[in-house]
ROVOVEX-279755 format. One line per field, with one value per residue (C-alpha): residue in three letters; x, y, z. Coordinates in Angstrom, 3 decimals. Last residue first. Example, Ala and Ser with C-alpha at 12.3 -4.5 7.8 and 13.67 -1.06 7.14 Angstrom:
2
code = c(SER/ALA);
c1 = c(13.670/12.300);
c2 = c(-1.060/-4.500);
c3 = c(7.140/7.800);
END
This chain:
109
code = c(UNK/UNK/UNK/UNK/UNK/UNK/UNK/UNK/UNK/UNK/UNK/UNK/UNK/UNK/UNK/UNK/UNK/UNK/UNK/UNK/UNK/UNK/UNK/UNK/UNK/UNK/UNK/UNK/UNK/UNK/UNK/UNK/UNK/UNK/UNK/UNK/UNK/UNK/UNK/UNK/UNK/UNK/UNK/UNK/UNK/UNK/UNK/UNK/UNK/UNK/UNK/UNK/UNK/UNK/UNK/UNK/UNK/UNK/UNK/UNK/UNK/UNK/UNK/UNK/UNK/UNK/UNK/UNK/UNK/UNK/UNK/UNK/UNK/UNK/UNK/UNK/UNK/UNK/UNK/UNK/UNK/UNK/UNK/UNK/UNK/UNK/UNK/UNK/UNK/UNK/UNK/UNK/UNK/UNK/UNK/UNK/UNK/UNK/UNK/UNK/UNK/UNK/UNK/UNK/UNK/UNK/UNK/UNK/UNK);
c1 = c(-13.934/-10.117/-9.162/-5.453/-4.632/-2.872/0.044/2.339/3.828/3.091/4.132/7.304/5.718/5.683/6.761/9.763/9.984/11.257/8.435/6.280/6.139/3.880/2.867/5.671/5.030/5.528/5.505/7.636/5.824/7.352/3.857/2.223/4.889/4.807/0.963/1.318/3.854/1.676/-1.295/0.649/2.008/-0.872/-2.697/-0.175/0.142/-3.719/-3.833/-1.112/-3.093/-1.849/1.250/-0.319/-1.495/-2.438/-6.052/-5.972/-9.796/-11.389/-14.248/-18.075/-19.481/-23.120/-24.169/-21.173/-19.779/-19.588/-16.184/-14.263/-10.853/-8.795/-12.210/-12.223/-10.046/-10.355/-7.358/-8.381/-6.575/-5.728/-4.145/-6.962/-8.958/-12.131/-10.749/-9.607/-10.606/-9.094/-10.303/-11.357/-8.164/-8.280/-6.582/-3.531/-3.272/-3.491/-0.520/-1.204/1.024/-0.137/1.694/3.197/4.598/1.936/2.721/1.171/2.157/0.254/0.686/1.561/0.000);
c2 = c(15.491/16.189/19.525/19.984/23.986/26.217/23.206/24.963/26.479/23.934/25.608/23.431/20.163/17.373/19.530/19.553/22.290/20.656/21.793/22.701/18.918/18.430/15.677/13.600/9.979/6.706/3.145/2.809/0.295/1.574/1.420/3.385/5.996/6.659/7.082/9.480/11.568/11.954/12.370/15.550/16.706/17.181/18.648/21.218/22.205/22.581/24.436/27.127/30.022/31.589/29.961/27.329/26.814/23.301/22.531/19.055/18.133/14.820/13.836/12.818/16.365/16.884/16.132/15.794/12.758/11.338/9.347/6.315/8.592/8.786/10.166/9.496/11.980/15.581/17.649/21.457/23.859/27.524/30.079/30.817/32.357/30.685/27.192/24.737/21.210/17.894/14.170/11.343/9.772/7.320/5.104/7.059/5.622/8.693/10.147/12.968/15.822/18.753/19.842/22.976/22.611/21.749/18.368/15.650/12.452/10.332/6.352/3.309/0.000);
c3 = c(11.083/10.024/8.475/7.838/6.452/4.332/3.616/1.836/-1.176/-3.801/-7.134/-7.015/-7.094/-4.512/-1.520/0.432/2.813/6.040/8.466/5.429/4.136/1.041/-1.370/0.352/-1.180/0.869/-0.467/-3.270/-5.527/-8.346/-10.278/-7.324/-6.629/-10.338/-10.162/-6.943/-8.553/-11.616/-10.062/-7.832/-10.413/-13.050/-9.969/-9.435/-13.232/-13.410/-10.231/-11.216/-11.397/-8.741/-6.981/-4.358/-1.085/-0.071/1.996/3.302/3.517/5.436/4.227/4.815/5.726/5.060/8.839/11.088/11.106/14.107/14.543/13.019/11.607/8.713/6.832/2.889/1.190/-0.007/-1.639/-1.104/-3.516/-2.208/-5.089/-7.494/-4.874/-6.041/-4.191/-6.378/-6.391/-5.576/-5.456/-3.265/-2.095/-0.122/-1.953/-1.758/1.587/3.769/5.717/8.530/10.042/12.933/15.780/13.280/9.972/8.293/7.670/4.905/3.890/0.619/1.707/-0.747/0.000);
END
């Protein structure tokens, strides 16, 4: 199983398998994309909410670019079997593409 890594650079950091996975969308601002994924965690959901949400700043008007990258990285991970892909790591600034510019947010319900 291969696993998608997250940190915000603060007390929070969280890996999904890429299975979980839902899809990505861009905010109206142009520079904020959310990345949605089934919950990581058995609680109450609250009613209309059914995922979690990682929420990854990015240069303006660079969504199509970013999501390109980010499939594409998590396919090759996939075929090579490698396990564990970075999609973005403020605390040590390595992100999966370089119009990534940090993980905005983590929302878990």
């Amino acid at each position: 199983m291969n696993y998608l890594y997250f940190n915000n650079g603060g007390d929070t950091s969280i890996m999904y398998p890429a299975s979980a996975l839902k899809g990505i969308d861009l905010l109206s601002s142009g520079t904020t994309i959310d990345l949605y994924f089934k919950t990581s965690k058995i609680t109450t959901v609250v009613a209309g909410e059914t995922e979690d949400k990682i929420y990854l700043t990015i240069q303006n008007d660079k969504e199509k670019a970013v999501k390109e990258g980010i499939v594409r990285k998590i396919n090759d991970a996939l075929s090579n079997s490698a396990g564990f892909v970075v999609i973005a790591d403020d605390e040590n600034s390595v992100y999966i593409h370089e119009n990534i510019t940090a993980v905005s947010a983590i929302t878990l319900l």
